[in-house]
C-alpha positions as CSV (number, residue, x, y, z in Angstrom):
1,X,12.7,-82.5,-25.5
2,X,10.9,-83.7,-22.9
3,X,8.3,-86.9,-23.1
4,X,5.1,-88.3,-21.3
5,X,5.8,-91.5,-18.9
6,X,2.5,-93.8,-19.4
7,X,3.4,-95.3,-17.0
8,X,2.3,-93.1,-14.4
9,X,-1.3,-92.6,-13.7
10,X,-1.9,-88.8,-14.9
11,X,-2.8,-86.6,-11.9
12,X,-5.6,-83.8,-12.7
13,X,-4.9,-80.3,-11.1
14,X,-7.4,-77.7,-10.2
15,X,-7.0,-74.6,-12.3
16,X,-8.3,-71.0,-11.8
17,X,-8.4,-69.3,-14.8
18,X,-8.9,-65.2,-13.9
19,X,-9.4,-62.5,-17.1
20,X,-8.4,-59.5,-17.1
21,X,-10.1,-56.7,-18.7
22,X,-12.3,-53.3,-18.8
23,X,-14.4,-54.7,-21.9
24,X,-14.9,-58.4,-21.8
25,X,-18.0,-60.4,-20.2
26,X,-19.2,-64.2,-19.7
27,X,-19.9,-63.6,-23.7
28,X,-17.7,-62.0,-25.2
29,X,-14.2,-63.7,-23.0
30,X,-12.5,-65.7,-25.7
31,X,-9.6,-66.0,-24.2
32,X,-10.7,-67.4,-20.9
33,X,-12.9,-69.6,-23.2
34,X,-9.5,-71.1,-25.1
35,X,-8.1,-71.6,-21.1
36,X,-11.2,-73.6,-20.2
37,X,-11.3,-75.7,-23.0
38,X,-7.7,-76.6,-23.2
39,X,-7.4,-77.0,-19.3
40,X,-11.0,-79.2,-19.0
41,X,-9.5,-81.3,-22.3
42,X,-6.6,-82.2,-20.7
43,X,-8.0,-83.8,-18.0
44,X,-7.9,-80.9,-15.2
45,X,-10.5,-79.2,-13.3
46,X,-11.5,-75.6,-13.3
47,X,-11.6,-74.2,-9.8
48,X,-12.9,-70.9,-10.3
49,X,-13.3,-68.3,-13.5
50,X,-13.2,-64.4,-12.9
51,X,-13.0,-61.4,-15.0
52,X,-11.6,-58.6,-12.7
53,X,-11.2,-54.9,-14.3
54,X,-7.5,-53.8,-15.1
55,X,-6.6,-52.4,-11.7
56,X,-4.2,-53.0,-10.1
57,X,-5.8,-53.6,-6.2
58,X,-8.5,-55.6,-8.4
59,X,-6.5,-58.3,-9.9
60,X,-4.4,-58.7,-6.5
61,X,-7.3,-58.6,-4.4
62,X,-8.6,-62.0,-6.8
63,X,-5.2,-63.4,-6.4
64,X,-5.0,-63.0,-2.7
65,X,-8.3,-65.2,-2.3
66,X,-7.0,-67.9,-4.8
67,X,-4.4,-68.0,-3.2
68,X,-5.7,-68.5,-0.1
69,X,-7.6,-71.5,-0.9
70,X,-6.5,-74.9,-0.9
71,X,-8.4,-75.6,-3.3
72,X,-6.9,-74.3,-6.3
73,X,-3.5,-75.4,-7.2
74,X,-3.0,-73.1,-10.5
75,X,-4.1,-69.5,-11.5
76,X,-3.7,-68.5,-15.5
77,X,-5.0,-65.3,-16.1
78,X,-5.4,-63.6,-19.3
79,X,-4.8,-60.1,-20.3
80,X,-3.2,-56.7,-18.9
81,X,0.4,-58.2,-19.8
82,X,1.4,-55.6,-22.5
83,X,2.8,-52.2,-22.4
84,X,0.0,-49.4,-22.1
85,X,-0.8,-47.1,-19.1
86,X,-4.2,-50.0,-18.2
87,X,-2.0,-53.1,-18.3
88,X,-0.9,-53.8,-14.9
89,X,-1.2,-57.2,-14.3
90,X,2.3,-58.3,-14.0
91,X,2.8,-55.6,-11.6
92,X,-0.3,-57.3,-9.7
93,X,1.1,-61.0,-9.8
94,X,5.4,-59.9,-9.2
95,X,3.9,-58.3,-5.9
96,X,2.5,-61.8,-4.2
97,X,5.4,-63.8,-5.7
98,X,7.4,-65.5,-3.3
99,X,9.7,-67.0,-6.1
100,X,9.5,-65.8,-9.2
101,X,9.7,-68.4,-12.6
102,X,11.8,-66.2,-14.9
103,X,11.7,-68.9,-18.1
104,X,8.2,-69.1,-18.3
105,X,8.2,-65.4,-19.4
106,X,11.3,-66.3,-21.8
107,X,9.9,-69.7,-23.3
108,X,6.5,-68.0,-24.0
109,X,8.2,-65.4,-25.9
110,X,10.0,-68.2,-28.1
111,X,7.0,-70.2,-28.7
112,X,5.5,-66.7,-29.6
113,X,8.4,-65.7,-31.8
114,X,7.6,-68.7,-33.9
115,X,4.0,-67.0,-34.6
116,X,3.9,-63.0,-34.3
117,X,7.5,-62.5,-34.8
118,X,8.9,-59.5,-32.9
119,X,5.6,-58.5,-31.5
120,X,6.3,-60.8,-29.0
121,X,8.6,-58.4,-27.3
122,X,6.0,-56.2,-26.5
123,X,4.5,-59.9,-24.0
124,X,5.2,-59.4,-20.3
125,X,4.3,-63.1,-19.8
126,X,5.0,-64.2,-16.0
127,X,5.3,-66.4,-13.6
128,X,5.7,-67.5,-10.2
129,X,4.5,-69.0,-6.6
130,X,2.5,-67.8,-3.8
131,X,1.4,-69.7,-0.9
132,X,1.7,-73.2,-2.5
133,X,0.0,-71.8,-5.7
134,X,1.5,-71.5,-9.3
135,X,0.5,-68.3,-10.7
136,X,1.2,-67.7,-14.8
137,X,-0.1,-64.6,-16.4
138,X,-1.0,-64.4,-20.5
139,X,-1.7,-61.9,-22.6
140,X,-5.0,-61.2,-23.8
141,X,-5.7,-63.0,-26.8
142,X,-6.9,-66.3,-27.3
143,X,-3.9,-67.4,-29.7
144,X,-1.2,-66.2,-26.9
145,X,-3.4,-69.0,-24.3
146,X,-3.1,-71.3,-27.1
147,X,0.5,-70.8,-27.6
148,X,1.3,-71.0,-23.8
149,X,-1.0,-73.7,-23.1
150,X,0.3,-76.2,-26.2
151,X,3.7,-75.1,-25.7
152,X,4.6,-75.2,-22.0
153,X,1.8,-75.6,-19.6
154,X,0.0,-79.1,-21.1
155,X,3.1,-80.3,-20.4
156,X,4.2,-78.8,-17.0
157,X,0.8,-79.4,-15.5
158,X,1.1,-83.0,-16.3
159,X,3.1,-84.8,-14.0
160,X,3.9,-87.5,-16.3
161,X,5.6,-85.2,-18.5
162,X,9.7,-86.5,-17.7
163,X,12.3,-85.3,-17.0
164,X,10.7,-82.5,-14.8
165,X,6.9,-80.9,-14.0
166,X,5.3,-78.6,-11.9
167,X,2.6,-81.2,-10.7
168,X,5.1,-82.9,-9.0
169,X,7.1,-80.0,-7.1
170,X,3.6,-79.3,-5.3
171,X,4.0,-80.9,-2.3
172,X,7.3,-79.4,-1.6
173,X,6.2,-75.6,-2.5
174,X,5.7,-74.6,0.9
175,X,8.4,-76.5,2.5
176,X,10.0,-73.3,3.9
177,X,6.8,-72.6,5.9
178,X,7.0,-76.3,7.9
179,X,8.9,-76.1,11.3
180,X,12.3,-77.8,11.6
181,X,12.3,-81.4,12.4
């Protein structure tokens, strides 16, 4: 198991947090709510907060401009990650990956297991990187943000977290876009 190093100074990341859905508002998004608060806890800073219908051009067209901004170092987005005709959203973020991140989608389902059982089979958690941006998409309720925030993103967004962390693969994300030396 991995551990936190105190003695680094912890580094705060800007985090978009995008939900996806047909019925939710400011009020009534829980789930996005559960993102904030656990992101903003930790010591991070939310960048932007969307809810974009589930359609497909939609969520990419949200993704494109996060993307797009240097400002914004993470996207989690909640909802549209299940199996009806309306959930579309990992179709929406495996389009603008440029590498994918295969074990996020595993290791969510594990830490699920633990919870919901086999229901978490029916979770097409997912991740990857865009243009220098981590991209992770959750399902749609506020315990699957709880169970992918406390059990793989507080500590992958922290870069004291040892042996390994996203934090501190940022500055190398885009390494195959610089000119050779």
């Amino acid at each position: 198991m991995g551990r936190i190093d105190d003695s680094r100074p912890f580094l705060p990341v800007n985090i978009a947090v995008m939900t996806v859905s047909d019925s939710r508002d400011a009020v009534t998004d829980t789930s996005g709510d559960t993102l904030v608060d656990r992101l903003t806890k930790a010591g991070h800073r939310l960048a932007a907060r969307a809810i974009v219908r589930d359609d497909l051009n939609a969520i990419m067209d949200q993704l494109r401009q996060w993307i797009l901004d240097p400002s914004i170092d993470v996207v989690l987005s909640t909802g549209g990650t299940g199996v009806t005709g309306r959930d579309v959203t990992p179709e929406a973020f495996e389009h603008l990956y440029e590498k994918a991140i295969p074990g996020f989608g595993e290791i969510f389902r594990l830490v699920s297991y633990d919870k919901i059982g086999t229901s978490t089979i029916q979770s097409r958690a997912t991740a990857g990187v865009a243009g220098g941006t981590y991209l992770f998409a959750l399902p749609g309720s506020p315990g699957a943000c709880k169970d992918a925030w406390d059990g793989i993103l507080q500590d992958q967004l922290d870069n004291r977290h040892r042996p390994c962390n996203f934090v501190e693969l940022m500055p190398r994300l885009q390494e195959h876009q610089r000119p050779a030396s």
